[in-house]
DRENMAR-998935 format. One record per residue (C-alpha): residue number from 1; x negated, z negated, y negated. Coordinates in Angstrom, 1 decimal. Example, Ala and Ser with C-alpha at 12.3 -4.5 7.8 and 13.67 -1.06 7.14 Angstrom:
BEGIN
atom num->1; east->-12.3; up->-7.8; north->4.5 .
atom num->2; east->-13.7; up->-7.1; north->1.1 .
% end
This chain:
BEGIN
atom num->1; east->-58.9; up->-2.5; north->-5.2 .
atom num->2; east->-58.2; up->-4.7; north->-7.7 .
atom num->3; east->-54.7; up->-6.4; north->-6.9 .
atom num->4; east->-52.0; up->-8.3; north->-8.6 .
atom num->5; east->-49.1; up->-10.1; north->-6.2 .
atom num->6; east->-46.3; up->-11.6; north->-8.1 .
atom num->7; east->-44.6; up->-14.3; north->-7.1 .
atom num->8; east->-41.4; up->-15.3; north->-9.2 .
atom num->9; east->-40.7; up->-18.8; north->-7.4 .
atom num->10; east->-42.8; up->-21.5; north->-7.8 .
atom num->11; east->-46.0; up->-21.0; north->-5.8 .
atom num->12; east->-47.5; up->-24.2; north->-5.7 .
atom num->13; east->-44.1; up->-24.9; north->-3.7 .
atom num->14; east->-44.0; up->-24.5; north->0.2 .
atom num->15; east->-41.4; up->-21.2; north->1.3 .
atom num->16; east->-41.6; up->-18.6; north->2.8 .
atom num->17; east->-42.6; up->-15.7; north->-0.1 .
atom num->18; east->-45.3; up->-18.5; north->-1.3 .
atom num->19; east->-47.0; up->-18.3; north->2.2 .
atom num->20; east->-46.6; up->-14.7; north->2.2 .
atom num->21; east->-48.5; up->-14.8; north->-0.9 .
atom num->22; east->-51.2; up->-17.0; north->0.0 .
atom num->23; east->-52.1; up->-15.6; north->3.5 .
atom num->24; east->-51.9; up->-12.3; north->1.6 .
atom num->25; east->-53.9; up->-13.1; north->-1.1 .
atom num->26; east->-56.4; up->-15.2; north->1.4 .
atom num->27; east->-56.9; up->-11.7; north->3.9 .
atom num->28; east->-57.1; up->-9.1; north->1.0 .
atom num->29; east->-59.9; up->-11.5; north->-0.4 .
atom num->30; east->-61.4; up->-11.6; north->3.4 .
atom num->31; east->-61.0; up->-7.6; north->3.6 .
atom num->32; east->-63.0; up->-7.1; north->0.1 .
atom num->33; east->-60.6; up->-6.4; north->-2.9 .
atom num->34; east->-59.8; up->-8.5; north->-5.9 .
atom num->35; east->-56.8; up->-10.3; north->-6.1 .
atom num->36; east->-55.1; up->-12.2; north->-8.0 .
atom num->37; east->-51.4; up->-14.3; north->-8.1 .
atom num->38; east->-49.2; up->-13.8; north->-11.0 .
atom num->39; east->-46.6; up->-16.3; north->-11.1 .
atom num->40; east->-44.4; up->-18.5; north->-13.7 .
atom num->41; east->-45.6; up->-21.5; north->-14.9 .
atom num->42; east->-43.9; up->-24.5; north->-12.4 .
atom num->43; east->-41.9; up->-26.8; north->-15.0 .
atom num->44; east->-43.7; up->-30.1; north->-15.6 .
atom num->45; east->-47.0; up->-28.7; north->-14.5 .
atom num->46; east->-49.6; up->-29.4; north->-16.5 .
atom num->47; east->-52.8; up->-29.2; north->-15.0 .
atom num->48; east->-55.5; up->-26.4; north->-13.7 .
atom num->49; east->-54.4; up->-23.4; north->-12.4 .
atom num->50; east->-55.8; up->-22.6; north->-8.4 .
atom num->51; east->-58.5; up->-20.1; north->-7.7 .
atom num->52; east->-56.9; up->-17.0; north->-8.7 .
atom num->53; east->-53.8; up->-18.2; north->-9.7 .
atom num->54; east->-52.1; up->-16.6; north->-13.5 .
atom num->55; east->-49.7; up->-18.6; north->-14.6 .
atom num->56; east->-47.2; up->-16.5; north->-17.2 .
atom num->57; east->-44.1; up->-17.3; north->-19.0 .
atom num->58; east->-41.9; up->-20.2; north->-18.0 .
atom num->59; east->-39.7; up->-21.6; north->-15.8 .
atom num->60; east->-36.4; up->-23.2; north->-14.4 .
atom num->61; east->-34.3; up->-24.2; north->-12.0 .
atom num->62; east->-31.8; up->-22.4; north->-10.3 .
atom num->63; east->-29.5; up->-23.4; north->-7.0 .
atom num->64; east->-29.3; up->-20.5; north->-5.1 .
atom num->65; east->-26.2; up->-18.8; north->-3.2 .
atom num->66; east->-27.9; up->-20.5; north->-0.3 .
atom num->67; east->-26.7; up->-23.7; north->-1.3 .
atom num->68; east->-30.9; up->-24.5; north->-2.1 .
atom num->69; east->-32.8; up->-25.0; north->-5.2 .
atom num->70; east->-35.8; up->-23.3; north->-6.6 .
atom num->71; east->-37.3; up->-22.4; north->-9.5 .
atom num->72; east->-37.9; up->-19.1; north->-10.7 .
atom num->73; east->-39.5; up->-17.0; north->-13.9 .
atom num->74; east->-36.8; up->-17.1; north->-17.2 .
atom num->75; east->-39.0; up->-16.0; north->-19.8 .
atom num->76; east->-42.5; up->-14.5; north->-20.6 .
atom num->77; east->-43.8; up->-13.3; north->-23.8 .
atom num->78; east->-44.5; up->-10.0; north->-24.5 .
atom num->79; east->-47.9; up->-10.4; north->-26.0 .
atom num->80; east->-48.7; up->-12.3; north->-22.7 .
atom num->81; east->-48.5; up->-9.7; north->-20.3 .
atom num->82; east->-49.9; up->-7.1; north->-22.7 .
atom num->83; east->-53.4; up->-9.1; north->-22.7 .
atom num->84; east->-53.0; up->-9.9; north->-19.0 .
atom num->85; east->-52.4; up->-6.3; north->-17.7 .
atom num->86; east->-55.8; up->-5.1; north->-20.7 .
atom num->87; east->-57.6; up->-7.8; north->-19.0 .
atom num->88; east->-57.1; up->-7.6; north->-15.8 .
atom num->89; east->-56.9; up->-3.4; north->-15.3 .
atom num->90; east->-54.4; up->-4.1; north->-11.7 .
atom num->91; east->-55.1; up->-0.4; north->-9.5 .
atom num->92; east->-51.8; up->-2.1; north->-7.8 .
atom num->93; east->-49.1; up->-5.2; north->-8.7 .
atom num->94; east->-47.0; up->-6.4; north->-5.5 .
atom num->95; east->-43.6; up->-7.8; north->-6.7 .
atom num->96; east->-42.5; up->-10.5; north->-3.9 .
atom num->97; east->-38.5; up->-10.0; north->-5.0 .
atom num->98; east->-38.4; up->-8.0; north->-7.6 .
atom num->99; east->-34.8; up->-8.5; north->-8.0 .
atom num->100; east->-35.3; up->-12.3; north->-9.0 .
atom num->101; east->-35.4; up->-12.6; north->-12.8 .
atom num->102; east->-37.3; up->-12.1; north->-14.8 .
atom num->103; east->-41.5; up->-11.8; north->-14.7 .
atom num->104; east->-41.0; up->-8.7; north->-12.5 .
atom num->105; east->-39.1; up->-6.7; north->-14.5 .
atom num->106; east->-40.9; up->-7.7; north->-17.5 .
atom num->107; east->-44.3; up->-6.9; north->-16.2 .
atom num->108; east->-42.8; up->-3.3; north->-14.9 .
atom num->109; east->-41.7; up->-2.3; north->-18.0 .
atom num->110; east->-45.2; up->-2.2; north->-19.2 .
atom num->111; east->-47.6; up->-1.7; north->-16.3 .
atom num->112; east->-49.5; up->1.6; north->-15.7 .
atom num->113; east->-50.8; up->0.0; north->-12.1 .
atom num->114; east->-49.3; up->1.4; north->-9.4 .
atom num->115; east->-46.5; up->-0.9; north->-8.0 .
atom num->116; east->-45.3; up->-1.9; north->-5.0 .
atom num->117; east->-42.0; up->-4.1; north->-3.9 .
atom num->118; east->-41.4; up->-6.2; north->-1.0 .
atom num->119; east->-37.5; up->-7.2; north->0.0 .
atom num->120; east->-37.3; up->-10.9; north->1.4 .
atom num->121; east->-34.4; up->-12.5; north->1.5 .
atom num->122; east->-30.8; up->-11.4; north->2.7 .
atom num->123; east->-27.5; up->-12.7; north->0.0 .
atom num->124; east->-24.6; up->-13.9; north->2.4 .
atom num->125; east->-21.5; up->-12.7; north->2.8 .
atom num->126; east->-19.8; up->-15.1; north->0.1 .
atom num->127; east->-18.2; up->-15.3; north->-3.3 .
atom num->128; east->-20.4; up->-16.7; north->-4.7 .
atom num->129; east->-23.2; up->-14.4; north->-3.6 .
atom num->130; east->-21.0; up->-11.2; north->-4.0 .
atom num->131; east->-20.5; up->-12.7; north->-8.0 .
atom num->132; east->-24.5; up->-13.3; north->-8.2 .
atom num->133; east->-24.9; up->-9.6; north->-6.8 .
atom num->134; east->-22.3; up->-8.4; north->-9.5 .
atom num->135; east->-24.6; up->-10.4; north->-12.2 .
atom num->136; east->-28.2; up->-9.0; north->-11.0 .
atom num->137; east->-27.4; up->-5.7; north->-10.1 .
atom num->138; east->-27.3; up->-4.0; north->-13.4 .
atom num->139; east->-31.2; up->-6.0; north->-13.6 .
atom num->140; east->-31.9; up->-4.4; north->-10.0 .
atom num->141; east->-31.2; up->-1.4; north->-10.9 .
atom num->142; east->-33.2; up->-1.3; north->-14.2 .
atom num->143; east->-36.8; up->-2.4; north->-12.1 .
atom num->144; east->-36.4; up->0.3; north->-9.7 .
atom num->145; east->-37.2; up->3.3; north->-11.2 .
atom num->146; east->-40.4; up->1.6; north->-11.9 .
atom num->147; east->-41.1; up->0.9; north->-8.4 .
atom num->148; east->-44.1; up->3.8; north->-6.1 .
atom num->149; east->-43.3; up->2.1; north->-2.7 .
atom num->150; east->-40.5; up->0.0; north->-1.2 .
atom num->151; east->-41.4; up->-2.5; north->1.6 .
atom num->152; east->-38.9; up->-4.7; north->3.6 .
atom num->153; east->-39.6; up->-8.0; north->6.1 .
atom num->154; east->-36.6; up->-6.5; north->8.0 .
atom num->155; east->-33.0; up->-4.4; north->7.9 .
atom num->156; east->-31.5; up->-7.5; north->6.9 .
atom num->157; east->-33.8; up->-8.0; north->3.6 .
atom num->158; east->-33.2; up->-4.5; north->2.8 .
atom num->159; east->-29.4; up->-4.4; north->2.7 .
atom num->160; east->-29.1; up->-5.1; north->-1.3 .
atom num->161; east->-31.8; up->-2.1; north->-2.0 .
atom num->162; east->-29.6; up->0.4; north->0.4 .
atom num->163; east->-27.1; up->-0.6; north->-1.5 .
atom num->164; east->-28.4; up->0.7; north->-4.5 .
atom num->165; east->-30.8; up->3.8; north->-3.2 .
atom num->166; east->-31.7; up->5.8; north->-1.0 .
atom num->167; east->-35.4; up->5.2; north->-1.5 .
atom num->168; east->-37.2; up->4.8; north->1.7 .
atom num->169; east->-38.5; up->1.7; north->2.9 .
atom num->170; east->-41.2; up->0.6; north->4.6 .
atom num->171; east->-40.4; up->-2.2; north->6.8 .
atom num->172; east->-43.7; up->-4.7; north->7.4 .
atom num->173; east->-42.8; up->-8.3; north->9.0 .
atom num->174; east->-43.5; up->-11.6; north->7.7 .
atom num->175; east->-46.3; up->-12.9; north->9.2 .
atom num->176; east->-47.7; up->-16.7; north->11.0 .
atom num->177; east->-51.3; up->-17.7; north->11.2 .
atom num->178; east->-52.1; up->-17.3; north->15.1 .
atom num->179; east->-55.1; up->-19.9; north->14.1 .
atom num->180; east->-53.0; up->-22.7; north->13.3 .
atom num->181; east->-49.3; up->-22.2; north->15.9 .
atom num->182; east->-51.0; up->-22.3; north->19.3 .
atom num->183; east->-49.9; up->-23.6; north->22.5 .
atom num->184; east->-50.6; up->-27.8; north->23.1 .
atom num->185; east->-53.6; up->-28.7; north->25.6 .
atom num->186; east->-51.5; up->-31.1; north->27.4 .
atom num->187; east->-49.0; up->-29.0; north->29.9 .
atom num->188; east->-45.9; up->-31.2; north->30.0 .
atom num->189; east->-44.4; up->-32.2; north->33.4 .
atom num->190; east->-41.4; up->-31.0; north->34.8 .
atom num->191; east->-40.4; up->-34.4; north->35.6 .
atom num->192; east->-40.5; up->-35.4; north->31.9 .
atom num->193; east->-37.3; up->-35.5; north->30.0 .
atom num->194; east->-35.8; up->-32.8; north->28.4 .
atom num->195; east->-36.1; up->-32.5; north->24.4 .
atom num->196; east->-34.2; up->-29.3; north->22.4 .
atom num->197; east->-35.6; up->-29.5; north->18.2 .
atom num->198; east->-34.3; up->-28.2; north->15.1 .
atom num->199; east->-35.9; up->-29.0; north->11.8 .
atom num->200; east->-34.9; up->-27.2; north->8.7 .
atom num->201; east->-33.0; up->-27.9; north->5.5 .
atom num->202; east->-29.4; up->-29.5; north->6.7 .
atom num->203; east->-27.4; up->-27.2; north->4.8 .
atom num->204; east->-23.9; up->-25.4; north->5.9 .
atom num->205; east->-25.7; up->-21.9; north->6.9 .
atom num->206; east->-28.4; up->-23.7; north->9.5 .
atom num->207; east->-25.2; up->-24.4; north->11.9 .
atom num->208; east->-26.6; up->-27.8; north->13.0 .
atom num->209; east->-23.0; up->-29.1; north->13.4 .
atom num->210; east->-22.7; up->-26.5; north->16.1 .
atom num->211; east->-25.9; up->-27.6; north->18.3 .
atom num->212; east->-24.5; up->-30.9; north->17.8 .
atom num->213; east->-20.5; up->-30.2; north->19.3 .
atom num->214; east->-22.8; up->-28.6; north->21.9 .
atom num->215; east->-25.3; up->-31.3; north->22.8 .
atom num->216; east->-22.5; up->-33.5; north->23.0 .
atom num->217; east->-21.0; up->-31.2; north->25.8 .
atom num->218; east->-24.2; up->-30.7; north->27.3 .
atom num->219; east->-25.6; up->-34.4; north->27.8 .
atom num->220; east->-22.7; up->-35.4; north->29.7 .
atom num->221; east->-24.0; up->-33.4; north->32.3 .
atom num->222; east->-27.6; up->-34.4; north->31.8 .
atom num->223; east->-27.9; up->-37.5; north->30.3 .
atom num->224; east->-32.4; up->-37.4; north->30.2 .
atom num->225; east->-32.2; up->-34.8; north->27.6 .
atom num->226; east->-32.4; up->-35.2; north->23.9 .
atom num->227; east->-32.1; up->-33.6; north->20.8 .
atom num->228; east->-34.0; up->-34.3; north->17.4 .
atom num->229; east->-33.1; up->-32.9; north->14.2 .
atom num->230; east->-35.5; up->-32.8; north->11.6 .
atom num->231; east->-35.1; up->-32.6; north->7.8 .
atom num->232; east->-32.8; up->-33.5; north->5.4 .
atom num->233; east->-30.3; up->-31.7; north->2.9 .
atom num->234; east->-26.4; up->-31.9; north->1.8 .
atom num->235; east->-25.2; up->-32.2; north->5.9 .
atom num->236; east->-27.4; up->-35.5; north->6.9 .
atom num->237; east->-25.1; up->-37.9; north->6.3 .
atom num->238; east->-22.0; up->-35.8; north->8.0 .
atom num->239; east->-23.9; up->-34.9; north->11.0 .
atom num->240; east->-24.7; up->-38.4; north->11.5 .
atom num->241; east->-21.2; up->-39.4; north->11.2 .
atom num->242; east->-20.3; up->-37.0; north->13.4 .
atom num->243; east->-22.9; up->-38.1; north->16.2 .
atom num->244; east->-21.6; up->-42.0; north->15.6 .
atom num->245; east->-17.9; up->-40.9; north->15.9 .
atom num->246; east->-18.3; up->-38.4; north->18.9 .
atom num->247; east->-20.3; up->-41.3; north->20.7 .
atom num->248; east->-23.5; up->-38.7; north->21.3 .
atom num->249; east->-26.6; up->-40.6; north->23.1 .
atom num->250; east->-29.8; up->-39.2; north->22.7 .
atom num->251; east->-29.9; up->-37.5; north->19.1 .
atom num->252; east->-32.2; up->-38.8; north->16.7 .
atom num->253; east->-32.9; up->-38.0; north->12.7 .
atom num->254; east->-36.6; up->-38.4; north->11.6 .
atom num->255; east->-35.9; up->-37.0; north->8.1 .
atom num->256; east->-38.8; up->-34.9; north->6.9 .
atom num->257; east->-41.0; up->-34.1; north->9.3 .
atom num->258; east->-44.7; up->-33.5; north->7.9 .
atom num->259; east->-46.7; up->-29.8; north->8.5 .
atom num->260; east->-48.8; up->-31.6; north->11.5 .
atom num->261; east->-45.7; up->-33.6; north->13.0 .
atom num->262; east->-43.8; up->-29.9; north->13.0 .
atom num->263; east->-46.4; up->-28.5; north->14.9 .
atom num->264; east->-46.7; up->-31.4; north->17.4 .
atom num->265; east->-43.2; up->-31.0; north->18.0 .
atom num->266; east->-43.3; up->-27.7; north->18.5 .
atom num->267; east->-45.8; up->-28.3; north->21.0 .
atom num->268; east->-44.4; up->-30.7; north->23.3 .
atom num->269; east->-40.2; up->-29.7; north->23.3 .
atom num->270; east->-39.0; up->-27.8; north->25.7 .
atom num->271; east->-36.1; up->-25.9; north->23.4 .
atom num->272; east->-36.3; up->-25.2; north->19.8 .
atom num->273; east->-33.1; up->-24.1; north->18.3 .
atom num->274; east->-32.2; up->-22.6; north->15.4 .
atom num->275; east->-28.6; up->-22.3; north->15.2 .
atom num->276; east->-28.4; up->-20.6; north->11.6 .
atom num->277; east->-25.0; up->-18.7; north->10.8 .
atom num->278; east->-25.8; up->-16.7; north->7.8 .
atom num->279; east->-28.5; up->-16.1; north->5.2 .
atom num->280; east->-31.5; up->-15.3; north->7.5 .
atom num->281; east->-33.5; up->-12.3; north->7.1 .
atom num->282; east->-35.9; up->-13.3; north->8.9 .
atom num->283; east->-37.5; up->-15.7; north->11.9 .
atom num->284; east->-40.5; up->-16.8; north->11.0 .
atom num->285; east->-39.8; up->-20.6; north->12.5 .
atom num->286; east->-38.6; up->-18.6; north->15.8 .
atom num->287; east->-41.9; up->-17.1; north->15.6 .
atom num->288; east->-43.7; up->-20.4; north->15.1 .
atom num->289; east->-42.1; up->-22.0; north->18.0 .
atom num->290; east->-42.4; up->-18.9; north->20.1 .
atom num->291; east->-46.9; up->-19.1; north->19.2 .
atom num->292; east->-46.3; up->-23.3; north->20.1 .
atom num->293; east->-44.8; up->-22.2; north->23.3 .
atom num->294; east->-41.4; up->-23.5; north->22.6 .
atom num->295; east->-39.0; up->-21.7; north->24.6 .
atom num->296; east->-36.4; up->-20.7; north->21.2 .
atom num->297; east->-32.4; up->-20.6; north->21.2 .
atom num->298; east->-31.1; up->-18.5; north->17.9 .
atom num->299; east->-28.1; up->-17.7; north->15.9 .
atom num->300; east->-27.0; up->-14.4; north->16.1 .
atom num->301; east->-27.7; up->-13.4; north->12.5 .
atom num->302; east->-29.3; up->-10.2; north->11.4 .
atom num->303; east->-32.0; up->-11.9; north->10.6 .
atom num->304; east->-33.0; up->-13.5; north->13.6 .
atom num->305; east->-31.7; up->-10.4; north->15.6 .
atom num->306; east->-34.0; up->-8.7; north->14.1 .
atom num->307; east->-36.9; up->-10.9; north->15.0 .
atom num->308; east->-35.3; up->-11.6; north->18.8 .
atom num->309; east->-36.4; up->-8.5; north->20.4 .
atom num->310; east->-36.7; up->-7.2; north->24.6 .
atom num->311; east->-36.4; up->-10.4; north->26.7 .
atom num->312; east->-36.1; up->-12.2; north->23.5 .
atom num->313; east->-32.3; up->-11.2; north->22.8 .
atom num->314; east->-31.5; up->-13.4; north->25.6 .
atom num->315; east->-32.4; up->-16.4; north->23.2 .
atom num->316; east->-29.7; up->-14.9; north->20.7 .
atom num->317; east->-25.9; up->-16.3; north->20.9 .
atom num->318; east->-22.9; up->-17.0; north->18.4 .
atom num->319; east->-23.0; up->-20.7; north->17.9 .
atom num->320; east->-19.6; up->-20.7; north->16.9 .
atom num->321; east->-18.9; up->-20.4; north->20.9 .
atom num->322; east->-20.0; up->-23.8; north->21.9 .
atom num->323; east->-19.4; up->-23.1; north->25.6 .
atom num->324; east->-22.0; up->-20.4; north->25.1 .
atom num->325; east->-24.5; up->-22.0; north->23.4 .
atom num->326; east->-24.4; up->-24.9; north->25.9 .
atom num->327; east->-24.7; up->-22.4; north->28.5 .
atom num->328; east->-27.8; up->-20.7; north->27.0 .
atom num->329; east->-29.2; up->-24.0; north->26.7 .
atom num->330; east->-28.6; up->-25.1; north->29.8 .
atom num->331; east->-30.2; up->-22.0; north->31.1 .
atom num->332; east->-33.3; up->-22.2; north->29.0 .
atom num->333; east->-33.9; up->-25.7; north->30.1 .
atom num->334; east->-33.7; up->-25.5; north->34.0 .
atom num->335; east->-34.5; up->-22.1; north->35.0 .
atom num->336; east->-38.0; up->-22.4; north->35.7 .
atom num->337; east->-38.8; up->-19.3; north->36.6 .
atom num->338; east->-37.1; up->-17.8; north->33.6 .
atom num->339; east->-38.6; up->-19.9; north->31.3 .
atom num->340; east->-42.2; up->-18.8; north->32.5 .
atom num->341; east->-41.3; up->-15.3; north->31.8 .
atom num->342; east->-39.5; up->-15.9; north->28.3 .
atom num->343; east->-42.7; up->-17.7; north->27.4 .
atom num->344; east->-45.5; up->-14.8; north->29.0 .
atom num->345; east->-43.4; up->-12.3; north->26.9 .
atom num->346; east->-43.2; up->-14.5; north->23.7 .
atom num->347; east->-47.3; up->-15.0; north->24.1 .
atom num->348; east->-47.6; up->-11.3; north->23.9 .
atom num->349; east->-44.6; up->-10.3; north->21.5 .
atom num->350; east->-46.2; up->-12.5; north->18.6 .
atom num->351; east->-49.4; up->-11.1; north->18.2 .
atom num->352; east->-48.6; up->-8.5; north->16.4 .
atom num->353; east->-46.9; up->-11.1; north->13.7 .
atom num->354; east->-50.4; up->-12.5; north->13.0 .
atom num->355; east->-50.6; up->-12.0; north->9.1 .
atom num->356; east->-54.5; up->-10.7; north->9.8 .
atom num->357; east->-52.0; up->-7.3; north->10.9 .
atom num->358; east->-49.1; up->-8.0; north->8.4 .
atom num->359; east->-51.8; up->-7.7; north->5.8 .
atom num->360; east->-53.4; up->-4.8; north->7.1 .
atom num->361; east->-50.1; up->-2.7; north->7.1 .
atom num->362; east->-49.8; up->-3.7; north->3.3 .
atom num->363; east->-53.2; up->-2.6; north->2.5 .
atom num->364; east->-52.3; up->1.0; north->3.6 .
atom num->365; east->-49.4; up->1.0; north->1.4 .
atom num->366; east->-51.5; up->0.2; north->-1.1 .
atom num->367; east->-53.6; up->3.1; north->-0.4 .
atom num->368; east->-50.8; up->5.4; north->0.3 .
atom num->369; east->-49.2; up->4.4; north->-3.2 .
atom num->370; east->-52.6; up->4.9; north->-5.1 .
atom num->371; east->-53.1; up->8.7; north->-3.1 .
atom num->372; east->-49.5; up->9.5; north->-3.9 .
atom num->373; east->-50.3; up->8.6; north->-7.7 .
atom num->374; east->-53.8; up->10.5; north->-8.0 .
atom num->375; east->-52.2; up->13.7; north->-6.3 .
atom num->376; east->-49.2; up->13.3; north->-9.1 .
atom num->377; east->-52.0; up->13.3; north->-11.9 .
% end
């Protein structure tokens, strides 16, 4: 087949639709069709596109109901796609959020390719996301009737398009490389101390204030253990203020932590925790950890419920309920035993997250969308 994925964001960013795109485009390649990435231009780019890589139109930046920034599509000419979609003859275009303006809706309007759409991300329950739902849903609606098949990385992601159809949806994970998020060689010793991790962007919606109120309760009772948080973002310099005035030993800040230094941390703590309170429609850094053969501690968002499945809904609590969360750390960092079977069940349960099966389940969309369209004609 000769395929077309469109991202609207900019792809030679890191996020999680980008690496969607990539390990799609990378295992479609490997499987023997054509492919290609459509995607706007990154503002202040200026130099070669990658292998495979179509820049079209422009764009800009935008600071999401997430409290995060991006850049997406704002405009493409007309002309532009025309000569694209002659030259390129797509059998099938995958729009990665359709409902982000503008490329998809643009290339839609005036594709004869069959097209499929994939759901990411999850608008929180706020204002400010309810207004931006008000503003794009006129635009949502106007892309859909163009759409053969629906795809979703969970229930979560799929909320909006229930919202606005009954169309069925295919739900197909997001994905991890099984290559690269293995368990470290060295075993660590019991008689080590204790480390929990978070990294991630210290924004309002992670709930890092809440692992710290309750570290603070859960190091007075075991003073060996310690906590990093990794990243940065708009709540750094509060959560540190908050660690100096609460008197809280043990916590460190590192800032940004690299690819490689994520995965050695990952590696070598004993709790990862990822305390997130809204916005989530998905774990893939649960996943991650869970492949490094980090025992994992999670909000109880939609999003990572949806990931935290069999024994893994014991990792799920309200973070809000710091005697709780202190409680299922304490658990997953002493028990042993418990710990042993958490991680022989995560070893098994993420397998079938490899994106070498992720992308297999969107090839046979692609097939099933092509066979629905010949039968039509």
């Amino acid at each position: 087949m000769k395929i077309g994925l469109v991202c609207p964001y900019n792809y030679l960013r890191n996020g999680g639709v980008q690496e969607c795109i990539r390990a799609s485009h990378e295992r479609l390649k490997r499987m023997g069709h054509d492919v290609r990435v459509i995607t706007p231009q990154p503002r202040g780019h200026d130099g070669e596109c990658p292998e495979d890589v179509l820049f079209l139109g422009t764009s800009t930046n935008f600071n999401s109901p997430l409290a995060t920034t991006t850049q997406l599509s704002v405009s493409v000419n007309d002309q532009e796609i025309i000569d694209l979609l002659e030259s390129e003859h797509f059998d099938v275009i995958h729009f990665h959020e359709p409902w982000v303006p503008m490329i998809s809706q643009q290339i839609l309007k005036r594709s004869d390719a069959v097209h499929v759409a994939t759901f990411h991300a999850k608008l929180p329950e706020s204002v400010m996301s309810r207004t931006m739902a008000r503003v794009v849903t006129p635009y949502t609606k106007s892309v859909l009737k163009y759409i053969d098949e629906f795809t979703a990385v969970s229930p979560a992601a799929a909320e909006y398009v229930h919202m606005l159809s009954d169309v069925p949806i295919t739900f197909i994970p997001n994905g991890i490389d099984l290559k690269k998020y293995v368990p470290g060689k060295d075993a660590k010793k019991a008689s080590e101390a204790k480390t929990i991790l978070f990294f991630g962007r210290l924004e309002r919606r992670k709930g890092v204030k809440y692992l710290v109120k309750a570290f603070a309760q859960l190091v007075k009772n075991h003073p060996e253990v310690h906590l990093i948080i990794g990243g940065d973002g708009p709540q750094r310099a509060k959560l540190e203020q908050m660690v100096e005035d609460l008197d809280i030993p043990n916590v460190t800040f590192p800032g940004f932590l690299s690819e490689a230094d994520k995965l050695k941390l990952l590696q070598t703590v004993d709790i990862f925790c990822a305390p997130a309170i809204f916005g989530e429609s998905f774990g893939i850094v649960l996943l991650e950890a869970m492949a490094c053969g980090a025992v994992t501690v999670a909000g109880n968002n939609p999003g990572y419920e949806a990931v935290m499945k069999g024994i893994g809904k014991l990792s799920i609590v309200d973070p809000h309920h710091t005697s709780d969360l202190v409680s299922r750390l304490e658990l997953l960092l002493y028990t042993d035993e418990l710990r042993q079977v958490w991680q022989a069940w995560a070893t098994e349960y993420v397998k079938q997250f490899d994106y070498d099966r992720v992308v297999e389940q969107y090839e046979q969309v692609y097939k099933k969308a092509l066979a629905h369209r010949e039968e039509d004609q």
